[in-house]
N, C-alpha and C positions, 0 to 999 in steps of 0.2 A: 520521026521514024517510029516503029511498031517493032518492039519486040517482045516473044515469048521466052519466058524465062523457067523451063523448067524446074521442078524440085520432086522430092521425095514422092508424094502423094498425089500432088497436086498442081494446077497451071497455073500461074498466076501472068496477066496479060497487061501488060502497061505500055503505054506509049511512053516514048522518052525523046528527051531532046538533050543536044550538048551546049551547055553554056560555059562562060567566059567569065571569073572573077578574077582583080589582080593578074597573075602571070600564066594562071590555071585554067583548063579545060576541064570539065567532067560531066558527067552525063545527071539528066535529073526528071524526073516523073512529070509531064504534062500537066498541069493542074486544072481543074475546072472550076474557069472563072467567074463564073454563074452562082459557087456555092458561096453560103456568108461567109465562109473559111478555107479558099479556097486552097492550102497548104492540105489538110485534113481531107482534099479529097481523093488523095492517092493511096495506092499500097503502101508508098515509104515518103515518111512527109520530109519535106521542105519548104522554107516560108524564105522566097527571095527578098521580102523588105530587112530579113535579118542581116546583108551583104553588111552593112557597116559594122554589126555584129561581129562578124566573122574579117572583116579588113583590120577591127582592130586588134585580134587576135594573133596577125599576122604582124602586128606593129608592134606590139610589145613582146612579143616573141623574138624579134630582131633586136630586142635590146638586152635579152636576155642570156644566162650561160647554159641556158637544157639542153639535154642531148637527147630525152626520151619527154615523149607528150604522147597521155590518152585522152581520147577523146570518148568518155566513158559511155555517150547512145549516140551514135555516130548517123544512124541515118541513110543517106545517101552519101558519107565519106566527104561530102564537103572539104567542111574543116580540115580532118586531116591527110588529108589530098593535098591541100592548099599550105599546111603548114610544111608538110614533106619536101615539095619541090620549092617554095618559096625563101625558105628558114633554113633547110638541109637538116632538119632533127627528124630522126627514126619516129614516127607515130604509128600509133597505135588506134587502130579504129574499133570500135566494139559499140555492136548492138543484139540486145538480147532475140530480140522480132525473125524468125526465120525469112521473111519476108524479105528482110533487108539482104540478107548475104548476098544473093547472086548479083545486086546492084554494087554493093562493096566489093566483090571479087571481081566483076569486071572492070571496076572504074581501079583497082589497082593495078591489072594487066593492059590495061590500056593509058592510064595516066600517070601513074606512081607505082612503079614495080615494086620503089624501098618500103613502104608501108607494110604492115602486120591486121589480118582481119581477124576478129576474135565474134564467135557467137556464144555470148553469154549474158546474165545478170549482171547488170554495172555494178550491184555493192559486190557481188561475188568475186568478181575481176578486181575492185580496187580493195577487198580483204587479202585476195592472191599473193597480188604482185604490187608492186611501188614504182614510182616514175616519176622523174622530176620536174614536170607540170602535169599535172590533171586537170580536162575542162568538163565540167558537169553543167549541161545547158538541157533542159528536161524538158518536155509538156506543161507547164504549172511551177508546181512550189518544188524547190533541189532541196527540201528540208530533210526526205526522207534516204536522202545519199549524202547528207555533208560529214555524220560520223565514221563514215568510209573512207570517204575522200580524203579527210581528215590524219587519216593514216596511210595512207596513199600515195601523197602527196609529198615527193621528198625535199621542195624547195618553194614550189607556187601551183597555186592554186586558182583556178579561176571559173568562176560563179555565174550564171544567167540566171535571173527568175520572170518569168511571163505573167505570177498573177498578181498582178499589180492592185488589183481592188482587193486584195486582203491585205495586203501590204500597207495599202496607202490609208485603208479605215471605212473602206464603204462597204467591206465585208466584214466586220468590226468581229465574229466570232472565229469566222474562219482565219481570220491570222493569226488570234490570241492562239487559237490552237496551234497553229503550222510552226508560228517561230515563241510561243511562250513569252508573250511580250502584246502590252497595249499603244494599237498605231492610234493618231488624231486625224480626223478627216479634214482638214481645213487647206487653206492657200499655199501650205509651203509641206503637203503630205507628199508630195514625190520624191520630197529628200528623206520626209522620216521613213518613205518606204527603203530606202537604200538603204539608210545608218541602223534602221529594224535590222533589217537582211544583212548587214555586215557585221553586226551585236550579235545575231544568233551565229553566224559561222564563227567567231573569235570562242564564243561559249562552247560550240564544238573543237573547236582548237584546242584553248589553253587546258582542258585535261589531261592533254597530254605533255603536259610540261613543255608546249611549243609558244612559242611567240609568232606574232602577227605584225606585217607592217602593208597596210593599201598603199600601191605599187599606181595603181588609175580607176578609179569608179566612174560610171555617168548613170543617170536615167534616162531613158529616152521613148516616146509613142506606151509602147505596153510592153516596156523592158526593163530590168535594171542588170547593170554588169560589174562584175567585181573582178579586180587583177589584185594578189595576196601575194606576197611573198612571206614565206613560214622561216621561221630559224627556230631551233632547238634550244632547252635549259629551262628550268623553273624559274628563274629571276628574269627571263624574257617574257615567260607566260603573266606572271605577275605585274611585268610594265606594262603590257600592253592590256591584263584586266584595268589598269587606269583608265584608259580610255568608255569603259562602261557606265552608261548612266540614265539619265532622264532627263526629259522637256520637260518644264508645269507652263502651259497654257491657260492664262486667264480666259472665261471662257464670254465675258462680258465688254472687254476691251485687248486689246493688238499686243498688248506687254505679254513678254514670257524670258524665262530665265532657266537653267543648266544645274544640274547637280548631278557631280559623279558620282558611284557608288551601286550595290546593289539592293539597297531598303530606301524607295523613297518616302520624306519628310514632308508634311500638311505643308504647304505656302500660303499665304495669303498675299492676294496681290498689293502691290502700292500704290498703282495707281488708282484704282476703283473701289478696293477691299474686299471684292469676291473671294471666294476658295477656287483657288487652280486647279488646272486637272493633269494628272501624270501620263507621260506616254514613253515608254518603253517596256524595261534597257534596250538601250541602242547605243551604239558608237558616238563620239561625243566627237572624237579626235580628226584628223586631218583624213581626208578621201582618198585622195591624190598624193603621189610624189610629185614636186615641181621638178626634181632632176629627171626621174620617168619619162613624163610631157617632155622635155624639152627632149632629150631624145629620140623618142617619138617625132619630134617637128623635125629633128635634121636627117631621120630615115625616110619621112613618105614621099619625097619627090622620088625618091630611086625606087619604091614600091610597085607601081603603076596601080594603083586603088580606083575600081571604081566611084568609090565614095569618098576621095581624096579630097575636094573642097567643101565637103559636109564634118572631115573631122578635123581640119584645117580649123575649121572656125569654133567645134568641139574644144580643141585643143586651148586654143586662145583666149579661152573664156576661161576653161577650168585652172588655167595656170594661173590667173589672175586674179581668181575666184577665193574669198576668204574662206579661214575652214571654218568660221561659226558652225554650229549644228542647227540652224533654221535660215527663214529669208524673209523677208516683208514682200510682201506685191504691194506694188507704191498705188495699185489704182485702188486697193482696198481700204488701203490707210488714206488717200484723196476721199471717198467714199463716206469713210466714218467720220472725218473728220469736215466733211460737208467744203472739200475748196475742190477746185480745179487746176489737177497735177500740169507743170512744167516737163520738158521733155528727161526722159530719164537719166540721161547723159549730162542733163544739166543738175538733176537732184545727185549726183553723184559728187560732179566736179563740187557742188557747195560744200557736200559735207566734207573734202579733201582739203577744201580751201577755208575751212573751219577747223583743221587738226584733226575731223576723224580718219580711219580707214575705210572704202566704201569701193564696191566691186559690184559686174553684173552679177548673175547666176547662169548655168545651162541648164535648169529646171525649168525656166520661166523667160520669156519674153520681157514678161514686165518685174521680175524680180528683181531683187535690192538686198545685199549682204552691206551690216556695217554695224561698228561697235558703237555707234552715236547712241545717245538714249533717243528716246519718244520723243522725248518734247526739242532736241535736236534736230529732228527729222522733220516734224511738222513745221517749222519754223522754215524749212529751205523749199515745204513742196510747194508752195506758192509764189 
């Protein structure tokens, strides 16, 4: 359908359509599918591949005790559409874009009366006022609202970032600058981009004497998502600086090693004797709550998630998923080490049934978390 939307000055004419996610109805801009980006080609964006996005926002919000959630550029209200009727917690939708309001005001008289529409600046709003979840899901990089949000945010917090190539190293300046921190581009960069992006939100944290504990992370396509839960006191902001630190990747052979702290120390590798190369600070420490997940798995039958067997198997991977801070891809270590890999499931079961710990990844298809050394590994891939 075709509606005019008037405003102040001016018409703004968009076709719109009502879609269905989870339990919700709401209305959303027609997109045109012709352009390379076709979210980006409306007055108020929306990217439908982000539903799993926003399903699991819906999932851990059900596990959760908030009674108030912003959704600091709301958009077309999606999210907190979805979180209002689904969750029953008071949201708050706020986008600065005048553009956006008259889509936000209808979709709350029509879909969620309980919702609150706010037009403003997201740091503006979350310097304002305080909520007991804030979601900062932006265009690009959330670096320039996490010290907002940071005080905002009076129990959880949770994180989107879209630019993945700064993150992961193939924009190698542009990250250093966004999160002050050096990423590595290589085979297991989708995690350093998460643990980058989860390092830099803790360093906006703990100046405020808050503590930090990841509640569910994933990476995914050209996303990364963060679920925080924040607790109060300097001696929590201090435990959780533990978790800061550094990768040294050998940059000649597959070996690398972990040191916390924030001055990293020259390595020399052991297995080849190159000089390493440092990538961080980033978060060292655990991703995920396993109690989180499994909550999460005993609420999404009763959710009706469109993307209910995409985090089903989400789920099931990250629960079981070691929190090393890196992963091997077994075809690149097969690769370097000139054999031809077995099936992965079986280079797992070996190193399990050799005393070490060995799990897939949900970074990678072909990825490999485990505490075996190198020459453990190679030994089982053939």
């Amino acid at each position: 359908m075709t509606n005019i939307i008037l405003m102040e000055s001016t018409i703004v004419l968009m076709e719109l359509v009502e879609v269905k996610e989870g339990k919700t109805r709401f209305l959303v801009p027609v997109l045109d599918e012709k352009q390379n980006f076709p979210p980006a080609s409306a007055p108020v964006f929306f990217n439908k591949r982000m539903e799993i996005n926003r399903d699991t926002t819906i999932l851990v919000l059900k596990c959760l005790d908030a009674q108030t959630y912003l959704d600091a550029m709301s958009a077309t209200g999606s999210r907190g559409v979805r979180v209002s009727n689904e969750c029953g917690i008071h949201a708050t939708v706020n986008d600065k874009s005048p553009d956006a309001i008259p889509l936000l005001e209808y979709n709350k008289e029509t879909y969620a009366p309980d919702i609150e529409v706010t037009n403003c600046d997201a740091n503006v709003i979350m310097h304002e006022r305080r909520f007991d979840a804030v979601d900062i899901d932006p265009f690009g990089s959330p670096a320039p609202f996490l010290n907002a949000a940071a005080g905002c945010a009076k129990k959880y917090l949770f994180i989107t970032a879209t630019d993945t190539a700064p993150l992961c190293g193939s924009h190698l300046k542009a990250g250093m600058r966004r999160y002050f921190a050096r990423p590595l581009n290589n085979e297991y960069h989708s995690e350093t981009g998460l643990r980058i992006l989860l390092g830099y939100a803790v360093r906006e944290i703990v100046k405020y004497d808050r503590g930090v504990e990841p509640l569910f992370s994933f990476a995914r396509e050209h996303f990364v998502r963060l679920y925080l839960k924040l607790s109060y006191g300097a001696g929590k902001a201090d435990k959780t600086m533990e978790n800061i630190g550094f990768i040294h990747q050998c940059p000649k052979c597959p070996f690398r090693t972990e040191e916390a702290g924030l001055v990293p120390k020259t390595h020399i590798c052991p297995e080849c004797g190159a000089r390493m190369t440092a990538a961080g600070p980033m978060w060292l420490g655990p991703v995920s709550s396993r109690e989180t997940i499994e909550s999460m798995q005993e609420k999404i039958k009763d959710s009706e998630l469109g993307t209910e067997k995409k985090i089903e198997k989400l789920l099931d991977t990250c629960k079981n998923e070691l929190s090393t801070p890196t992963f091997y891809d077994y075809h690149v270590l097969s690769k370097f080490w000139g054999v031809s890999p077995v099936a992965i499931e079986t280079v797992i079961q070996r190193l399990k049934d050799a005393g070490y710990k060995a799990s897939r990844v949900h970074y990678a298809g072909t990825g490999l978390k485990t505490d075996a050394p190198l020459k453990e590994i190679r030994k089982v891939l053939t």
